[in-house]
Biotite code that builds the C-alpha atoms (Angstrom):
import biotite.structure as struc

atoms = struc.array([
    struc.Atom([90.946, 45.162, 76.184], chain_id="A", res_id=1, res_name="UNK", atom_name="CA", element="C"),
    struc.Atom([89.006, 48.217, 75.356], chain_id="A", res_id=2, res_name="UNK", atom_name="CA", element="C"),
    struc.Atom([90.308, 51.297, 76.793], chain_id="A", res_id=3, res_name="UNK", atom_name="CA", element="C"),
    struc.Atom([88.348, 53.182, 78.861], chain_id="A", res_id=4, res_name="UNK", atom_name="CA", element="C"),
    struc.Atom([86.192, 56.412, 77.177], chain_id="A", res_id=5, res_name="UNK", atom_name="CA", element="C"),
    struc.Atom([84.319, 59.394, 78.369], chain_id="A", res_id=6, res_name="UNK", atom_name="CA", element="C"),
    struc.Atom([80.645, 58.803, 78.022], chain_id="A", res_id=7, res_name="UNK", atom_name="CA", element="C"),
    struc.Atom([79.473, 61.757, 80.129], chain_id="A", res_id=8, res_name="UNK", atom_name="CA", element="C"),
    struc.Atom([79.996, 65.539, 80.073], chain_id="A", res_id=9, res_name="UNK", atom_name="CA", element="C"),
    struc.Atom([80.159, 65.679, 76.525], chain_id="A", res_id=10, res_name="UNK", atom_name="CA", element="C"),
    struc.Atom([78.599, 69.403, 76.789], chain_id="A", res_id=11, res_name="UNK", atom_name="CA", element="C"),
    struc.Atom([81.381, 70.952, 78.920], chain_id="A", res_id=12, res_name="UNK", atom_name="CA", element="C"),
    struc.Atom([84.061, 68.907, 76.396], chain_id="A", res_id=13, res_name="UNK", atom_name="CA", element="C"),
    struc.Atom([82.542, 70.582, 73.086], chain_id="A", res_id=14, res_name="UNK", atom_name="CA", element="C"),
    struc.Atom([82.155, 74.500, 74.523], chain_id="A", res_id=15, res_name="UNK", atom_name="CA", element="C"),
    struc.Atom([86.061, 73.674, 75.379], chain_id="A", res_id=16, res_name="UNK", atom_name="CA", element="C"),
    struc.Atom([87.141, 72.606, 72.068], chain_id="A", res_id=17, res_name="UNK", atom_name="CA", element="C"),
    struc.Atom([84.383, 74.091, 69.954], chain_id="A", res_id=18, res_name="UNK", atom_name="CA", element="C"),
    struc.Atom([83.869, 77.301, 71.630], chain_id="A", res_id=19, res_name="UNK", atom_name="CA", element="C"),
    struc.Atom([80.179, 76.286, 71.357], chain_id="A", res_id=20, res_name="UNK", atom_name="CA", element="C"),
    struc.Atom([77.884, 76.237, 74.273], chain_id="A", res_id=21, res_name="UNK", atom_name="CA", element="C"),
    struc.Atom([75.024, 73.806, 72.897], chain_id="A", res_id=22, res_name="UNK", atom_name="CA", element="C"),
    struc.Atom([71.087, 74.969, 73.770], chain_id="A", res_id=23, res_name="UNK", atom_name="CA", element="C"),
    struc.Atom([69.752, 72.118, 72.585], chain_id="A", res_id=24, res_name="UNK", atom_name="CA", element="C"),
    struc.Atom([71.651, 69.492, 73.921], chain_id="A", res_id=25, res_name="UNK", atom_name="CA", element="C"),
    struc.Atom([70.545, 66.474, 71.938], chain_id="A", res_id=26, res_name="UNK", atom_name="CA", element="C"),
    struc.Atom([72.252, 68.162, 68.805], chain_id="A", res_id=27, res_name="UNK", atom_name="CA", element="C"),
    struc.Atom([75.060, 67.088, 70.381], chain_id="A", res_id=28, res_name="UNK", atom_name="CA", element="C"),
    struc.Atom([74.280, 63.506, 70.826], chain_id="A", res_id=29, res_name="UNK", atom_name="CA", element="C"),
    struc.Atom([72.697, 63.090, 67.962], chain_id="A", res_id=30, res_name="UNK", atom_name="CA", element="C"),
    struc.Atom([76.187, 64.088, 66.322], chain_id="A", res_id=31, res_name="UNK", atom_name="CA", element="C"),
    struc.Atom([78.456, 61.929, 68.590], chain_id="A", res_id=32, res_name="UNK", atom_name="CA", element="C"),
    struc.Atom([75.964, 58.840, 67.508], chain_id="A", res_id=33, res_name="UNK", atom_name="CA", element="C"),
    struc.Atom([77.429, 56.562, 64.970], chain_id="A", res_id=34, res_name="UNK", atom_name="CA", element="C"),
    struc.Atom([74.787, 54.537, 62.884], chain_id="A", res_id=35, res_name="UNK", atom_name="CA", element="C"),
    struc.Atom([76.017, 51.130, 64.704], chain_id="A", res_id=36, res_name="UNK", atom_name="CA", element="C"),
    struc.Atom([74.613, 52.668, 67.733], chain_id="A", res_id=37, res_name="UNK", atom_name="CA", element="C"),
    struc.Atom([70.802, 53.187, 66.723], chain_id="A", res_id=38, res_name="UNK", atom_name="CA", element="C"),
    struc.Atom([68.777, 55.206, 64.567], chain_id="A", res_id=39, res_name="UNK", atom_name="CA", element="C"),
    struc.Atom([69.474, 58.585, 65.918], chain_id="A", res_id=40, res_name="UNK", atom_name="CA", element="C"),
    struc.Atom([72.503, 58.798, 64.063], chain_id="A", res_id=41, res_name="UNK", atom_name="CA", element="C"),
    struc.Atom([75.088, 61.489, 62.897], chain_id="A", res_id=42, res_name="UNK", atom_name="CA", element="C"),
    struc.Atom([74.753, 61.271, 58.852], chain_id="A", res_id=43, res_name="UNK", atom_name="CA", element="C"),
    struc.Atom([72.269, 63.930, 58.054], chain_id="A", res_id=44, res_name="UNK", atom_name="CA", element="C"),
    struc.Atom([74.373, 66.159, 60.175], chain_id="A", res_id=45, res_name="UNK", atom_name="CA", element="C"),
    struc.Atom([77.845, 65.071, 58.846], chain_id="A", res_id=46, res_name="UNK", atom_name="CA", element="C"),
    struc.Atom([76.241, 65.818, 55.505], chain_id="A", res_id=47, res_name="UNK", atom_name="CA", element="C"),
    struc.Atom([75.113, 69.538, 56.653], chain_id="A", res_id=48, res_name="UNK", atom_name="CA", element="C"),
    struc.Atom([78.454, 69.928, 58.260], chain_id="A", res_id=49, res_name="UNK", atom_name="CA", element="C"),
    struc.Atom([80.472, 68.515, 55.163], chain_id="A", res_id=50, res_name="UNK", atom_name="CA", element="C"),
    struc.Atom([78.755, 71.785, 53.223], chain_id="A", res_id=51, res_name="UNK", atom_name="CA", element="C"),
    struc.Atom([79.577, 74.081, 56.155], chain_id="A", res_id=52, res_name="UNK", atom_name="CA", element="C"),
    struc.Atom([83.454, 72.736, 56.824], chain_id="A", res_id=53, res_name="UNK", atom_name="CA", element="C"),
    struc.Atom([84.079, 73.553, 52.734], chain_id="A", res_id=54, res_name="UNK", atom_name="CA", element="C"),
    struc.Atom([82.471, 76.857, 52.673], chain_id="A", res_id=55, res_name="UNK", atom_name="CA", element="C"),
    struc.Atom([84.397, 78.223, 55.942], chain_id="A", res_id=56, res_name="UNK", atom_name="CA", element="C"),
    struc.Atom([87.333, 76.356, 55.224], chain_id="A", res_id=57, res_name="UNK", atom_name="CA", element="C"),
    struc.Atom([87.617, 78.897, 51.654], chain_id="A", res_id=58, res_name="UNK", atom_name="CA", element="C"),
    struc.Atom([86.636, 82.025, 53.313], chain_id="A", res_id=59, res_name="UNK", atom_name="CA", element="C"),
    struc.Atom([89.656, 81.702, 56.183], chain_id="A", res_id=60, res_name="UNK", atom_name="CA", element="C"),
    struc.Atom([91.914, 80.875, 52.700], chain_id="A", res_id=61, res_name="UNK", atom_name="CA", element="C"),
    struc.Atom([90.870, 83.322, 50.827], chain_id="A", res_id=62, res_name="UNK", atom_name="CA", element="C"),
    struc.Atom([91.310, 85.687, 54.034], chain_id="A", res_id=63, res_name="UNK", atom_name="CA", element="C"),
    struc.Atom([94.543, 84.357, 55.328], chain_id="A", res_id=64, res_name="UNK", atom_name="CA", element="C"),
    struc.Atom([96.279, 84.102, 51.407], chain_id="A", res_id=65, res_name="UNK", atom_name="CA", element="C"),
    struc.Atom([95.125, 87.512, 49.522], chain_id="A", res_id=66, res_name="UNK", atom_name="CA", element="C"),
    struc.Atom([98.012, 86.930, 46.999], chain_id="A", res_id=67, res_name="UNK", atom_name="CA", element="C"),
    struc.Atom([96.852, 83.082, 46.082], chain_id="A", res_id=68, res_name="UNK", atom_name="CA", element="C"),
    struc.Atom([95.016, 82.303, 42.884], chain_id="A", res_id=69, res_name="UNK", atom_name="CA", element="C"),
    struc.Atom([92.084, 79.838, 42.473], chain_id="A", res_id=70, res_name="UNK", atom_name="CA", element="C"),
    struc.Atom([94.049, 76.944, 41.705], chain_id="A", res_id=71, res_name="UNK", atom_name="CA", element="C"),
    struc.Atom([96.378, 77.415, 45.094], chain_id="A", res_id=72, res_name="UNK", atom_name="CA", element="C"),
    struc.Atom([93.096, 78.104, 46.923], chain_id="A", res_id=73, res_name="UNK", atom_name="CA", element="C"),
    struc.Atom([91.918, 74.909, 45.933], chain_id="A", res_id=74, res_name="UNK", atom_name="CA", element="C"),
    struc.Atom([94.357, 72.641, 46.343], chain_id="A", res_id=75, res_name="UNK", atom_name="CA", element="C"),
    struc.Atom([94.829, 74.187, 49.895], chain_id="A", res_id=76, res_name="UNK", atom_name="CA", element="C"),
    struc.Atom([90.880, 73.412, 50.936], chain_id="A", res_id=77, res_name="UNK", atom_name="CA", element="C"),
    struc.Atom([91.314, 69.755, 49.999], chain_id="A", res_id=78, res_name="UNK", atom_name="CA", element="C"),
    struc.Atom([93.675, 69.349, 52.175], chain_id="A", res_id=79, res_name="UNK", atom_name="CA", element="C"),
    struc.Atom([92.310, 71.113, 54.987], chain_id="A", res_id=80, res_name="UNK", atom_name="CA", element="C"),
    struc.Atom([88.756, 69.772, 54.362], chain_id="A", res_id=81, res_name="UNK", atom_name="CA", element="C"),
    struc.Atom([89.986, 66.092, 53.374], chain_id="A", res_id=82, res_name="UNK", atom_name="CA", element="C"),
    struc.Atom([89.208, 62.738, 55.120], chain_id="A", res_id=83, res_name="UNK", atom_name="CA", element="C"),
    struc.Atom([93.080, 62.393, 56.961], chain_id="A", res_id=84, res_name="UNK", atom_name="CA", element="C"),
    struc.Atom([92.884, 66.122, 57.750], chain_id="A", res_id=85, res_name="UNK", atom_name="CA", element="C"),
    struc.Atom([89.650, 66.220, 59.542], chain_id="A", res_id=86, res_name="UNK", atom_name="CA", element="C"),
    struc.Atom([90.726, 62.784, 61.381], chain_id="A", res_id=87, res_name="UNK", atom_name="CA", element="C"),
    struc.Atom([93.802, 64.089, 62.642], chain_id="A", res_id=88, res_name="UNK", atom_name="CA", element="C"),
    struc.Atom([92.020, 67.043, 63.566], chain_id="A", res_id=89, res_name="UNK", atom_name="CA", element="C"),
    struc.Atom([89.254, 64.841, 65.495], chain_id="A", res_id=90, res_name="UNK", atom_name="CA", element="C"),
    struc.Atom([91.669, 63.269, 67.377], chain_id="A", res_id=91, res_name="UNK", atom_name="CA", element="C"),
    struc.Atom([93.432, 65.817, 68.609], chain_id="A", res_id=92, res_name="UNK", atom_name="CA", element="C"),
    struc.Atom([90.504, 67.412, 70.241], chain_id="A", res_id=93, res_name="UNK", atom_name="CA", element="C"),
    struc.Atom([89.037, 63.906, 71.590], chain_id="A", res_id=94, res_name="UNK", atom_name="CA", element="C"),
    struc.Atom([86.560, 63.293, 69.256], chain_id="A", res_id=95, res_name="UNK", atom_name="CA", element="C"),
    struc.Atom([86.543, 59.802, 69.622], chain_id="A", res_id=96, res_name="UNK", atom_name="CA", element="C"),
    struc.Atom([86.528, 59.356, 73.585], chain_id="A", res_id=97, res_name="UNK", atom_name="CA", element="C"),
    struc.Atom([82.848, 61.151, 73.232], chain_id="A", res_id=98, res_name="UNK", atom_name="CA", element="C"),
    struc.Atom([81.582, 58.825, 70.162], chain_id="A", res_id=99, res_name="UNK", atom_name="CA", element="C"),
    struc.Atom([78.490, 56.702, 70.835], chain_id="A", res_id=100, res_name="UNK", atom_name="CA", element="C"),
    struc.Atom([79.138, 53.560, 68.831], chain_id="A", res_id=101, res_name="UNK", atom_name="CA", element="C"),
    struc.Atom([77.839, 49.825, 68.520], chain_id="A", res_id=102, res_name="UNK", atom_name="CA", element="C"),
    struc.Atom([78.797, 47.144, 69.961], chain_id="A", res_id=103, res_name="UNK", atom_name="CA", element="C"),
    struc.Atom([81.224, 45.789, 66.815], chain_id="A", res_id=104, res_name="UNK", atom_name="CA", element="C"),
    struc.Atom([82.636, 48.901, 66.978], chain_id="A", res_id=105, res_name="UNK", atom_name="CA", element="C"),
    struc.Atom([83.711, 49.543, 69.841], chain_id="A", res_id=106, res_name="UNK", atom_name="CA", element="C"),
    struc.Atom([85.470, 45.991, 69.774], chain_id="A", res_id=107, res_name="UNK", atom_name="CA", element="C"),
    struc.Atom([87.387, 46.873, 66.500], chain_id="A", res_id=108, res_name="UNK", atom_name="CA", element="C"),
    struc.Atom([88.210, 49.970, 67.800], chain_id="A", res_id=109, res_name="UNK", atom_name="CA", element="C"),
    struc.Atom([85.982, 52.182, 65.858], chain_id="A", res_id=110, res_name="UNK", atom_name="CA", element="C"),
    struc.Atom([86.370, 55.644, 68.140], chain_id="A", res_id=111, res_name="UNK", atom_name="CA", element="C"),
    struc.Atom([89.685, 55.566, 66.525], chain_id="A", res_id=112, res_name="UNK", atom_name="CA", element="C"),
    struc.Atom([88.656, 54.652, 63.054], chain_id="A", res_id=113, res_name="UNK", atom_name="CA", element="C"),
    struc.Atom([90.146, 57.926, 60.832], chain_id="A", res_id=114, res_name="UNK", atom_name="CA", element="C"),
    struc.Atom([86.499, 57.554, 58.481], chain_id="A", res_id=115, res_name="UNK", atom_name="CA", element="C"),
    struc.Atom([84.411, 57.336, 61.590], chain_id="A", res_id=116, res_name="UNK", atom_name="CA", element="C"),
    struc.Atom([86.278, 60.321, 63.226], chain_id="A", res_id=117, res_name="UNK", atom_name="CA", element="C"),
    struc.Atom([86.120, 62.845, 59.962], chain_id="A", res_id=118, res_name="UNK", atom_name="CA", element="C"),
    struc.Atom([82.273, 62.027, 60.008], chain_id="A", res_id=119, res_name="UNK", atom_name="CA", element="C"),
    struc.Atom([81.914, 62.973, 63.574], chain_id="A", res_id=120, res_name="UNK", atom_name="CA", element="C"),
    struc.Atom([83.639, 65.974, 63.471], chain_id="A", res_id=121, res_name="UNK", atom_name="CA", element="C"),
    struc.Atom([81.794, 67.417, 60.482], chain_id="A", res_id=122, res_name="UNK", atom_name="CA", element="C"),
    struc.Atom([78.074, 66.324, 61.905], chain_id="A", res_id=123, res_name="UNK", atom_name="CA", element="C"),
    struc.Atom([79.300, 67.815, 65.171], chain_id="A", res_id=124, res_name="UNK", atom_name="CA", element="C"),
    struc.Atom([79.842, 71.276, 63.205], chain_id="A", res_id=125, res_name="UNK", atom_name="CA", element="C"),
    struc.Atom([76.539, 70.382, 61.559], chain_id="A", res_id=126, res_name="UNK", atom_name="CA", element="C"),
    struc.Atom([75.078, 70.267, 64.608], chain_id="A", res_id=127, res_name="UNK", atom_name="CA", element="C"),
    struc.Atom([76.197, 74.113, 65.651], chain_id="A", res_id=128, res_name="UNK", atom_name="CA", element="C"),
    struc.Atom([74.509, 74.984, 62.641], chain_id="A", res_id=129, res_name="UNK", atom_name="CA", element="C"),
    struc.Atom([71.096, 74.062, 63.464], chain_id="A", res_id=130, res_name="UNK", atom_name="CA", element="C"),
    struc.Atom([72.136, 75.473, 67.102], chain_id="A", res_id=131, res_name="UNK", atom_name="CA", element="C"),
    struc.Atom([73.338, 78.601, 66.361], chain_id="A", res_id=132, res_name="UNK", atom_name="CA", element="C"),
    struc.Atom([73.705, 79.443, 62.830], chain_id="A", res_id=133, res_name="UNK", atom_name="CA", element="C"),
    struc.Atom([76.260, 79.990, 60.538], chain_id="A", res_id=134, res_name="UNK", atom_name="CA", element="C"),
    struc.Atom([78.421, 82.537, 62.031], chain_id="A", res_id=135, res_name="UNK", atom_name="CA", element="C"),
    struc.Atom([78.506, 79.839, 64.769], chain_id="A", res_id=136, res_name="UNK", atom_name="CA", element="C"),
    struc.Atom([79.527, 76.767, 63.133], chain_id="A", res_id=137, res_name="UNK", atom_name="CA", element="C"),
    struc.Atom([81.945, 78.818, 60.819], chain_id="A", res_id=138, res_name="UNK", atom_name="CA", element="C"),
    struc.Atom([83.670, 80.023, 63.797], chain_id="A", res_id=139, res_name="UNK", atom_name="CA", element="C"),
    struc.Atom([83.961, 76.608, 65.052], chain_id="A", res_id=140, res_name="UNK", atom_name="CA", element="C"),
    struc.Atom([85.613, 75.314, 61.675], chain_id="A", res_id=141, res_name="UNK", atom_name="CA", element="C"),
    struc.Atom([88.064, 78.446, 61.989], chain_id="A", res_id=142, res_name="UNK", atom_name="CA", element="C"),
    struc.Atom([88.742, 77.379, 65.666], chain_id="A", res_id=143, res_name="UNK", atom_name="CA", element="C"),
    struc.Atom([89.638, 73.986, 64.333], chain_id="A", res_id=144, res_name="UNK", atom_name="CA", element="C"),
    struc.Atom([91.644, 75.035, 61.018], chain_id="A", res_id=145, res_name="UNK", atom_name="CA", element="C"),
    struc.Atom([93.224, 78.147, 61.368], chain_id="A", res_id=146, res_name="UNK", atom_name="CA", element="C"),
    struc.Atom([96.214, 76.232, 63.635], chain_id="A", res_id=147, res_name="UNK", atom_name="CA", element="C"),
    struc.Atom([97.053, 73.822, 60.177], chain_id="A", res_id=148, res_name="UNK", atom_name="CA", element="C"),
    struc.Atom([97.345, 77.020, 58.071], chain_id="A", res_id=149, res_name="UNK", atom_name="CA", element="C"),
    struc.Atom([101.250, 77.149, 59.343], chain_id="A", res_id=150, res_name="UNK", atom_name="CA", element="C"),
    struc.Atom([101.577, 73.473, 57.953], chain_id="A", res_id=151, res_name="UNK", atom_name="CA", element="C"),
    struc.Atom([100.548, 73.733, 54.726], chain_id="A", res_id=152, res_name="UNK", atom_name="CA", element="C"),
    struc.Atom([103.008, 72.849, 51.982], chain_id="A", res_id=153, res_name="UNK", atom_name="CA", element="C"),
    struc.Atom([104.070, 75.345, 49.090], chain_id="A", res_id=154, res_name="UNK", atom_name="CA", element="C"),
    struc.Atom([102.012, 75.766, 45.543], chain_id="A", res_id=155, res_name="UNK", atom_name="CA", element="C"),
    struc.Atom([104.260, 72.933, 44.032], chain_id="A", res_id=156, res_name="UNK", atom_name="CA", element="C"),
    struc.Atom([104.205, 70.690, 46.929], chain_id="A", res_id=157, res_name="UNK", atom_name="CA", element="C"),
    struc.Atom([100.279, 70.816, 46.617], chain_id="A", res_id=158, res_name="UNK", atom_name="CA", element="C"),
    struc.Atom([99.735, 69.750, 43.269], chain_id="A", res_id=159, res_name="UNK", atom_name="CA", element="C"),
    struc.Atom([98.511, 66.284, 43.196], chain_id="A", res_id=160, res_name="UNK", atom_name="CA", element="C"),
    struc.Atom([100.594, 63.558, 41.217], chain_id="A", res_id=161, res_name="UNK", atom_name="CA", element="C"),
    struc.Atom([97.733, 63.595, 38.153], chain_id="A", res_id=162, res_name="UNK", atom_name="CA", element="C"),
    struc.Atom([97.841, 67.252, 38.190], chain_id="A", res_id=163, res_name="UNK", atom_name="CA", element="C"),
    struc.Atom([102.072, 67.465, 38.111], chain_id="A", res_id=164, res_name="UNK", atom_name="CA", element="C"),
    struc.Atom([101.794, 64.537, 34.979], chain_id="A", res_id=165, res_name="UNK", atom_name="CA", element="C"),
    struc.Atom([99.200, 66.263, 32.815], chain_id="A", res_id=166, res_name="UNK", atom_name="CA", element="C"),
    struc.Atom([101.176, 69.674, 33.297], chain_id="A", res_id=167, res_name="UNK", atom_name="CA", element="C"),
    struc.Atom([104.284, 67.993, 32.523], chain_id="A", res_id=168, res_name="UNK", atom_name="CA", element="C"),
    struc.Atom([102.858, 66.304, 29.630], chain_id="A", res_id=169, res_name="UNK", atom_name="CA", element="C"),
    struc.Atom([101.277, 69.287, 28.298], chain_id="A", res_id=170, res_name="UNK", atom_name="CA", element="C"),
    struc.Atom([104.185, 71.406, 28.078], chain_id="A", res_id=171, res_name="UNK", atom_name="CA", element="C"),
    struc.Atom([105.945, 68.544, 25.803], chain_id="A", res_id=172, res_name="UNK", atom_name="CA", element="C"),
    struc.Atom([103.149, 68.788, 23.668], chain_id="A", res_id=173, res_name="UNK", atom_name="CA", element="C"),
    struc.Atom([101.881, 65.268, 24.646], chain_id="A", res_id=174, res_name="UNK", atom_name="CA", element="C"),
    struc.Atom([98.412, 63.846, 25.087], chain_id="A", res_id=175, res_name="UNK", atom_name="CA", element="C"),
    struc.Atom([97.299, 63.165, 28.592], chain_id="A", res_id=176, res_name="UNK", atom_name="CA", element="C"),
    struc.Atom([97.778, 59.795, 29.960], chain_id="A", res_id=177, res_name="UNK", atom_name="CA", element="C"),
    struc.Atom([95.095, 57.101, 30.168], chain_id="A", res_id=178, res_name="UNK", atom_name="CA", element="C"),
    struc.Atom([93.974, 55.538, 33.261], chain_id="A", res_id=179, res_name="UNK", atom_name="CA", element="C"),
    struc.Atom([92.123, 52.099, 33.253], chain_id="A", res_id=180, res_name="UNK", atom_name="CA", element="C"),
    struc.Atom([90.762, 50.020, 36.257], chain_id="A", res_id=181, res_name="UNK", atom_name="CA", element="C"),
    struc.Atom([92.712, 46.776, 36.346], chain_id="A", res_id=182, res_name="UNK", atom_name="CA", element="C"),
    struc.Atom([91.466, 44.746, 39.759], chain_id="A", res_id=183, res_name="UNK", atom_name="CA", element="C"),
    struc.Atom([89.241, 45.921, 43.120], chain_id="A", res_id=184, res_name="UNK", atom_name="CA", element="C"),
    struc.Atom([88.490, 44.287, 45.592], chain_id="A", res_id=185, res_name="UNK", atom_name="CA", element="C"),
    struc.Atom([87.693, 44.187, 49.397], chain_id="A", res_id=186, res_name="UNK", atom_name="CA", element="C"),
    struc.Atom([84.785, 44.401, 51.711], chain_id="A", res_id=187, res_name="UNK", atom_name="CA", element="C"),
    struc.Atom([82.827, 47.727, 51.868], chain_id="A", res_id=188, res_name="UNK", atom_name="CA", element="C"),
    struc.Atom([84.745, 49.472, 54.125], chain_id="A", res_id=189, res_name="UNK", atom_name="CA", element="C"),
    struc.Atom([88.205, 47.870, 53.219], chain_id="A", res_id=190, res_name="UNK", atom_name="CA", element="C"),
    struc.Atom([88.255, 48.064, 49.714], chain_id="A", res_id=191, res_name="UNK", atom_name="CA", element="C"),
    struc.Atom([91.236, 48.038, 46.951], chain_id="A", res_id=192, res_name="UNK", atom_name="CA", element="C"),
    struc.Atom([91.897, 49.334, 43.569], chain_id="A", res_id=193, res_name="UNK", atom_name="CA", element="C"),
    struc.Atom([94.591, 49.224, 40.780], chain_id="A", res_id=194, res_name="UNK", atom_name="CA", element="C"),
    struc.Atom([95.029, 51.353, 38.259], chain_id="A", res_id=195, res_name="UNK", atom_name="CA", element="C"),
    struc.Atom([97.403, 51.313, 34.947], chain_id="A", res_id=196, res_name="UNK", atom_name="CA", element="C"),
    struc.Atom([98.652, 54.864, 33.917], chain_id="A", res_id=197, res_name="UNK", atom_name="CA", element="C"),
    struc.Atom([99.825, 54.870, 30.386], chain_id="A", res_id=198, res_name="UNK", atom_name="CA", element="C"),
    struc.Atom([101.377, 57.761, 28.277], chain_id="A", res_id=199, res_name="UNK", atom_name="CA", element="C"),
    struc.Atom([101.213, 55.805, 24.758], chain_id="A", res_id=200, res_name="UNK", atom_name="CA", element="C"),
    struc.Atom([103.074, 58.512, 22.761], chain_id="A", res_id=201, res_name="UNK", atom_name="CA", element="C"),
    struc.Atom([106.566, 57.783, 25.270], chain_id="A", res_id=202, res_name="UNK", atom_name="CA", element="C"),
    struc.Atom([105.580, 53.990, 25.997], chain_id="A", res_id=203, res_name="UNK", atom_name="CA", element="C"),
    struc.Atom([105.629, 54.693, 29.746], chain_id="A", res_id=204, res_name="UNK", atom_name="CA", element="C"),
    struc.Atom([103.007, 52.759, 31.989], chain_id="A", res_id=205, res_name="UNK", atom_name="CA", element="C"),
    struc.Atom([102.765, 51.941, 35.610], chain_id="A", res_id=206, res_name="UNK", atom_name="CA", element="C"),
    struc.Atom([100.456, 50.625, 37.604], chain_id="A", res_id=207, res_name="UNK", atom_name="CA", element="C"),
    struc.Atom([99.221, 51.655, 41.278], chain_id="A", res_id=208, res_name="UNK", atom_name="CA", element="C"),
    struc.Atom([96.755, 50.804, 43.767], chain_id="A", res_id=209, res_name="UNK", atom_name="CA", element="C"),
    struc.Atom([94.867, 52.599, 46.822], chain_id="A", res_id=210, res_name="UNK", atom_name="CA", element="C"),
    struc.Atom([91.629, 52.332, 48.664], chain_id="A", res_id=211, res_name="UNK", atom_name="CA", element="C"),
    struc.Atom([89.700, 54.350, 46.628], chain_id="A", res_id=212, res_name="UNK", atom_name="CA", element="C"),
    struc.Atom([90.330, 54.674, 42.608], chain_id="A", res_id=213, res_name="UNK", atom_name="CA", element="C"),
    struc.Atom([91.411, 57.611, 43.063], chain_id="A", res_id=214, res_name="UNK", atom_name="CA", element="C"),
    struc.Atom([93.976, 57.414, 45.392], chain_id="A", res_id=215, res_name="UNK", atom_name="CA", element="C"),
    struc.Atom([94.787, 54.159, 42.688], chain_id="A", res_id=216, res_name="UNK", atom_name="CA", element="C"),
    struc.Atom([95.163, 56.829, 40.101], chain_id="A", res_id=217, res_name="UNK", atom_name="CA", element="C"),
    struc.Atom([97.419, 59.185, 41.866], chain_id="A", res_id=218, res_name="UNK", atom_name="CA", element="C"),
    struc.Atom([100.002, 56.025, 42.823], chain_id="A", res_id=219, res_name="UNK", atom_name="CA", element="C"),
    struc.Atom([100.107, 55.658, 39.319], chain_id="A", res_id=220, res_name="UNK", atom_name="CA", element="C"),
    struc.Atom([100.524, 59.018, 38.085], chain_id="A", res_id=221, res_name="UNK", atom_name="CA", element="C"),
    struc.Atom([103.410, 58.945, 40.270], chain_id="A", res_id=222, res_name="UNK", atom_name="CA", element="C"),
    struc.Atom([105.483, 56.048, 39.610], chain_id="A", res_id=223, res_name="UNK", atom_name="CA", element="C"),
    struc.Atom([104.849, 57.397, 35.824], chain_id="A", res_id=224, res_name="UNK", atom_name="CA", element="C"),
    struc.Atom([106.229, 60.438, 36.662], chain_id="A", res_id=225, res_name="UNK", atom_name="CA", element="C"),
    struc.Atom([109.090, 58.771, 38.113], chain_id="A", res_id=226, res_name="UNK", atom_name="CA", element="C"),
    struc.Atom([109.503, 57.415, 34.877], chain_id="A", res_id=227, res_name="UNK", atom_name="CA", element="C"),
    struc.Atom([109.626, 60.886, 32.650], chain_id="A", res_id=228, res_name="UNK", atom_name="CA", element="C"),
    struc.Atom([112.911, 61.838, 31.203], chain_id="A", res_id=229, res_name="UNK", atom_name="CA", element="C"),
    struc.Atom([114.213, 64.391, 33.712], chain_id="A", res_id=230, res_name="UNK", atom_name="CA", element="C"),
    struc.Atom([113.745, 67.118, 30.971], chain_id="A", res_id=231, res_name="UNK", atom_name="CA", element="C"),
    struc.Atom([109.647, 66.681, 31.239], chain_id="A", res_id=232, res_name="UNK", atom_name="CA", element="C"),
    struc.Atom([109.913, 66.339, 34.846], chain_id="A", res_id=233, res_name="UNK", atom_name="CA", element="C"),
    struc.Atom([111.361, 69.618, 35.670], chain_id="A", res_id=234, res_name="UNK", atom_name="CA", element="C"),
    struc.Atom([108.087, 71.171, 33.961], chain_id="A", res_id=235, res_name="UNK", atom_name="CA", element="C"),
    struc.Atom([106.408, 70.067, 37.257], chain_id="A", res_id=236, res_name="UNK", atom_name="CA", element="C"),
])
C-alpha cells in the first residue's frame, strides 16, 4: 500500500522550511518534478543547486570554524554537502511527501529513495536561485545546515579511510597502496564494486566492495588498515 502524500500546498510547505516565499511558483514544481514524472523535470536545477549547496556550505565553515585549516574545511563540506547528508536532511523537512514522481516510482517507493531526495533538495535550492538570487538560496542552505554543524565529528574522525592509509604509510616511509577494480556489477541504479587494496612493500591486501568504486576503495583502505602493525596505525 502506498502511503498517503501531500500533493497540494507545496508553496506554504517550502516558505516554512525554506524561509523562501516563491514568486514564480512553477520554480517550485519544476523542482519537486522527478524525470519519471514528465519532461519538466528537476535536473537542470539540481545541477544549479549542487553549485550553490557547495559554495554556501564553505562560507558558513569557514565562518563558523576561523581556527580550521583547508584540509579540515574540506573534509567538513563533504560531509555536509554529500549524498546521505542532504537525504537525511530532505527528509527531515518532508521533501519527499511534496515530490512529483512516476508511476514506477511511486510503487517502489521512490519519495523515500535517499538519491532521489538529495536531488530534490538541491534543485529546490536551485530553484531560489533563479527566484531570488544568491543571498536567497544561500540563506536557505544555511537554514538547512547550520543545525548539523553541532554533529560533526573531530579532524581525525573526518579523515576518510584512503586518506588515514596513505598518511600512515607515508610516515613509514612506504609507497602508497594500489587499488585495482576486481568485479561490478548491478543495474544502473543498483550497482556494485570490489576493489583490492594492496601495500606490496608489507604484503598486506584486502579487498572491499560498495556501490560506487569509491566507496569500494574506502572498504578496502580500511580492512588494510586494520591490518597495519599497530606502530603504523597510531600515525593515523
Amino acid at each position: 500500500m502506498i502511503p498517503a502524500r501531500v500533493q497540494d500546498d507545496s508553496s506554504s510547505w517550502a516558505q516554512r522550511q525554506f524561509g523562501h516565499a516563491f514568486a514564480r511558483p512553477e520554480l517550485l514544481r519544476t523542482a519537486l518534478t522527478h524525470r519519471s514524472a514528465g519532461a519538466r523535470h528537476n535536473e537542470r536545477l539540481e545541477f544549479l543547486g549542487d553549485s550553490v549547496f557547495n559554495c554556501a556550505v564553505a562560507r558558513l565553515l569557514f565562518d563558523a570554524f576561523p581556527a580550521a585549516d583547508e584540509g579540515t574545511l574540506s573534509r567538513q563540506r563533504a560531509i555536509l554537502v554529500s549524498g546521505e547528508s542532504l537525504a537525511r536532511i530532505a527528509a527531515q523537512h518532508g521533501v519527499g511527501e511534496h515530490l512529483k514522481l512516476g508511476g514506477g516510482e511511486l510503487r517502489t517507493g521512490g519519495f523515500r529513495r535517499a538519491s532521489i531526495l538529495a536531488d530534490a533538495l538541491e534543485a529546490l535550492i536551485g530553484a531560489v536561485l533563479l527566484d531570488a538570487g544568491f543571498e536567497a538560496a544561500s540563506a536557505a542552505v544555511r537554514r538547512l545546515v547550520e543545525p548539523q554543524l553541532a554533529q560533526l565529528p573531530d579532524d581525525a574522525a573526518l579523515k576518510d579511510p584512503k586518506t588515514r592509509l596513505q598518511e600512515a604509510l607515508q610516515a613509514e616511509g612506504h609507497a602508497l597502496p594500489e587499488y585495482s577494480l576486481t568485479a561490478s556489477g548491478g543495474e544502473d541504479h543498483r550497482k556494485w564494486f570490489e576493489v583490492r587494496c594492496e601495500v606490496a612493500a608489507l604484503g598486506l591486501a584486502a579487498d572491499g566492495s560498495g556501490e560506487s568504486r569509491r566507496r569500494a576503495e574506502q572498504s578496502a583502505a580500511e580492512r588494510v588498515l586494520a591490518l597495519l602493525p599497530a606502530r603504523a596505525r597510531r600515525g593515523v
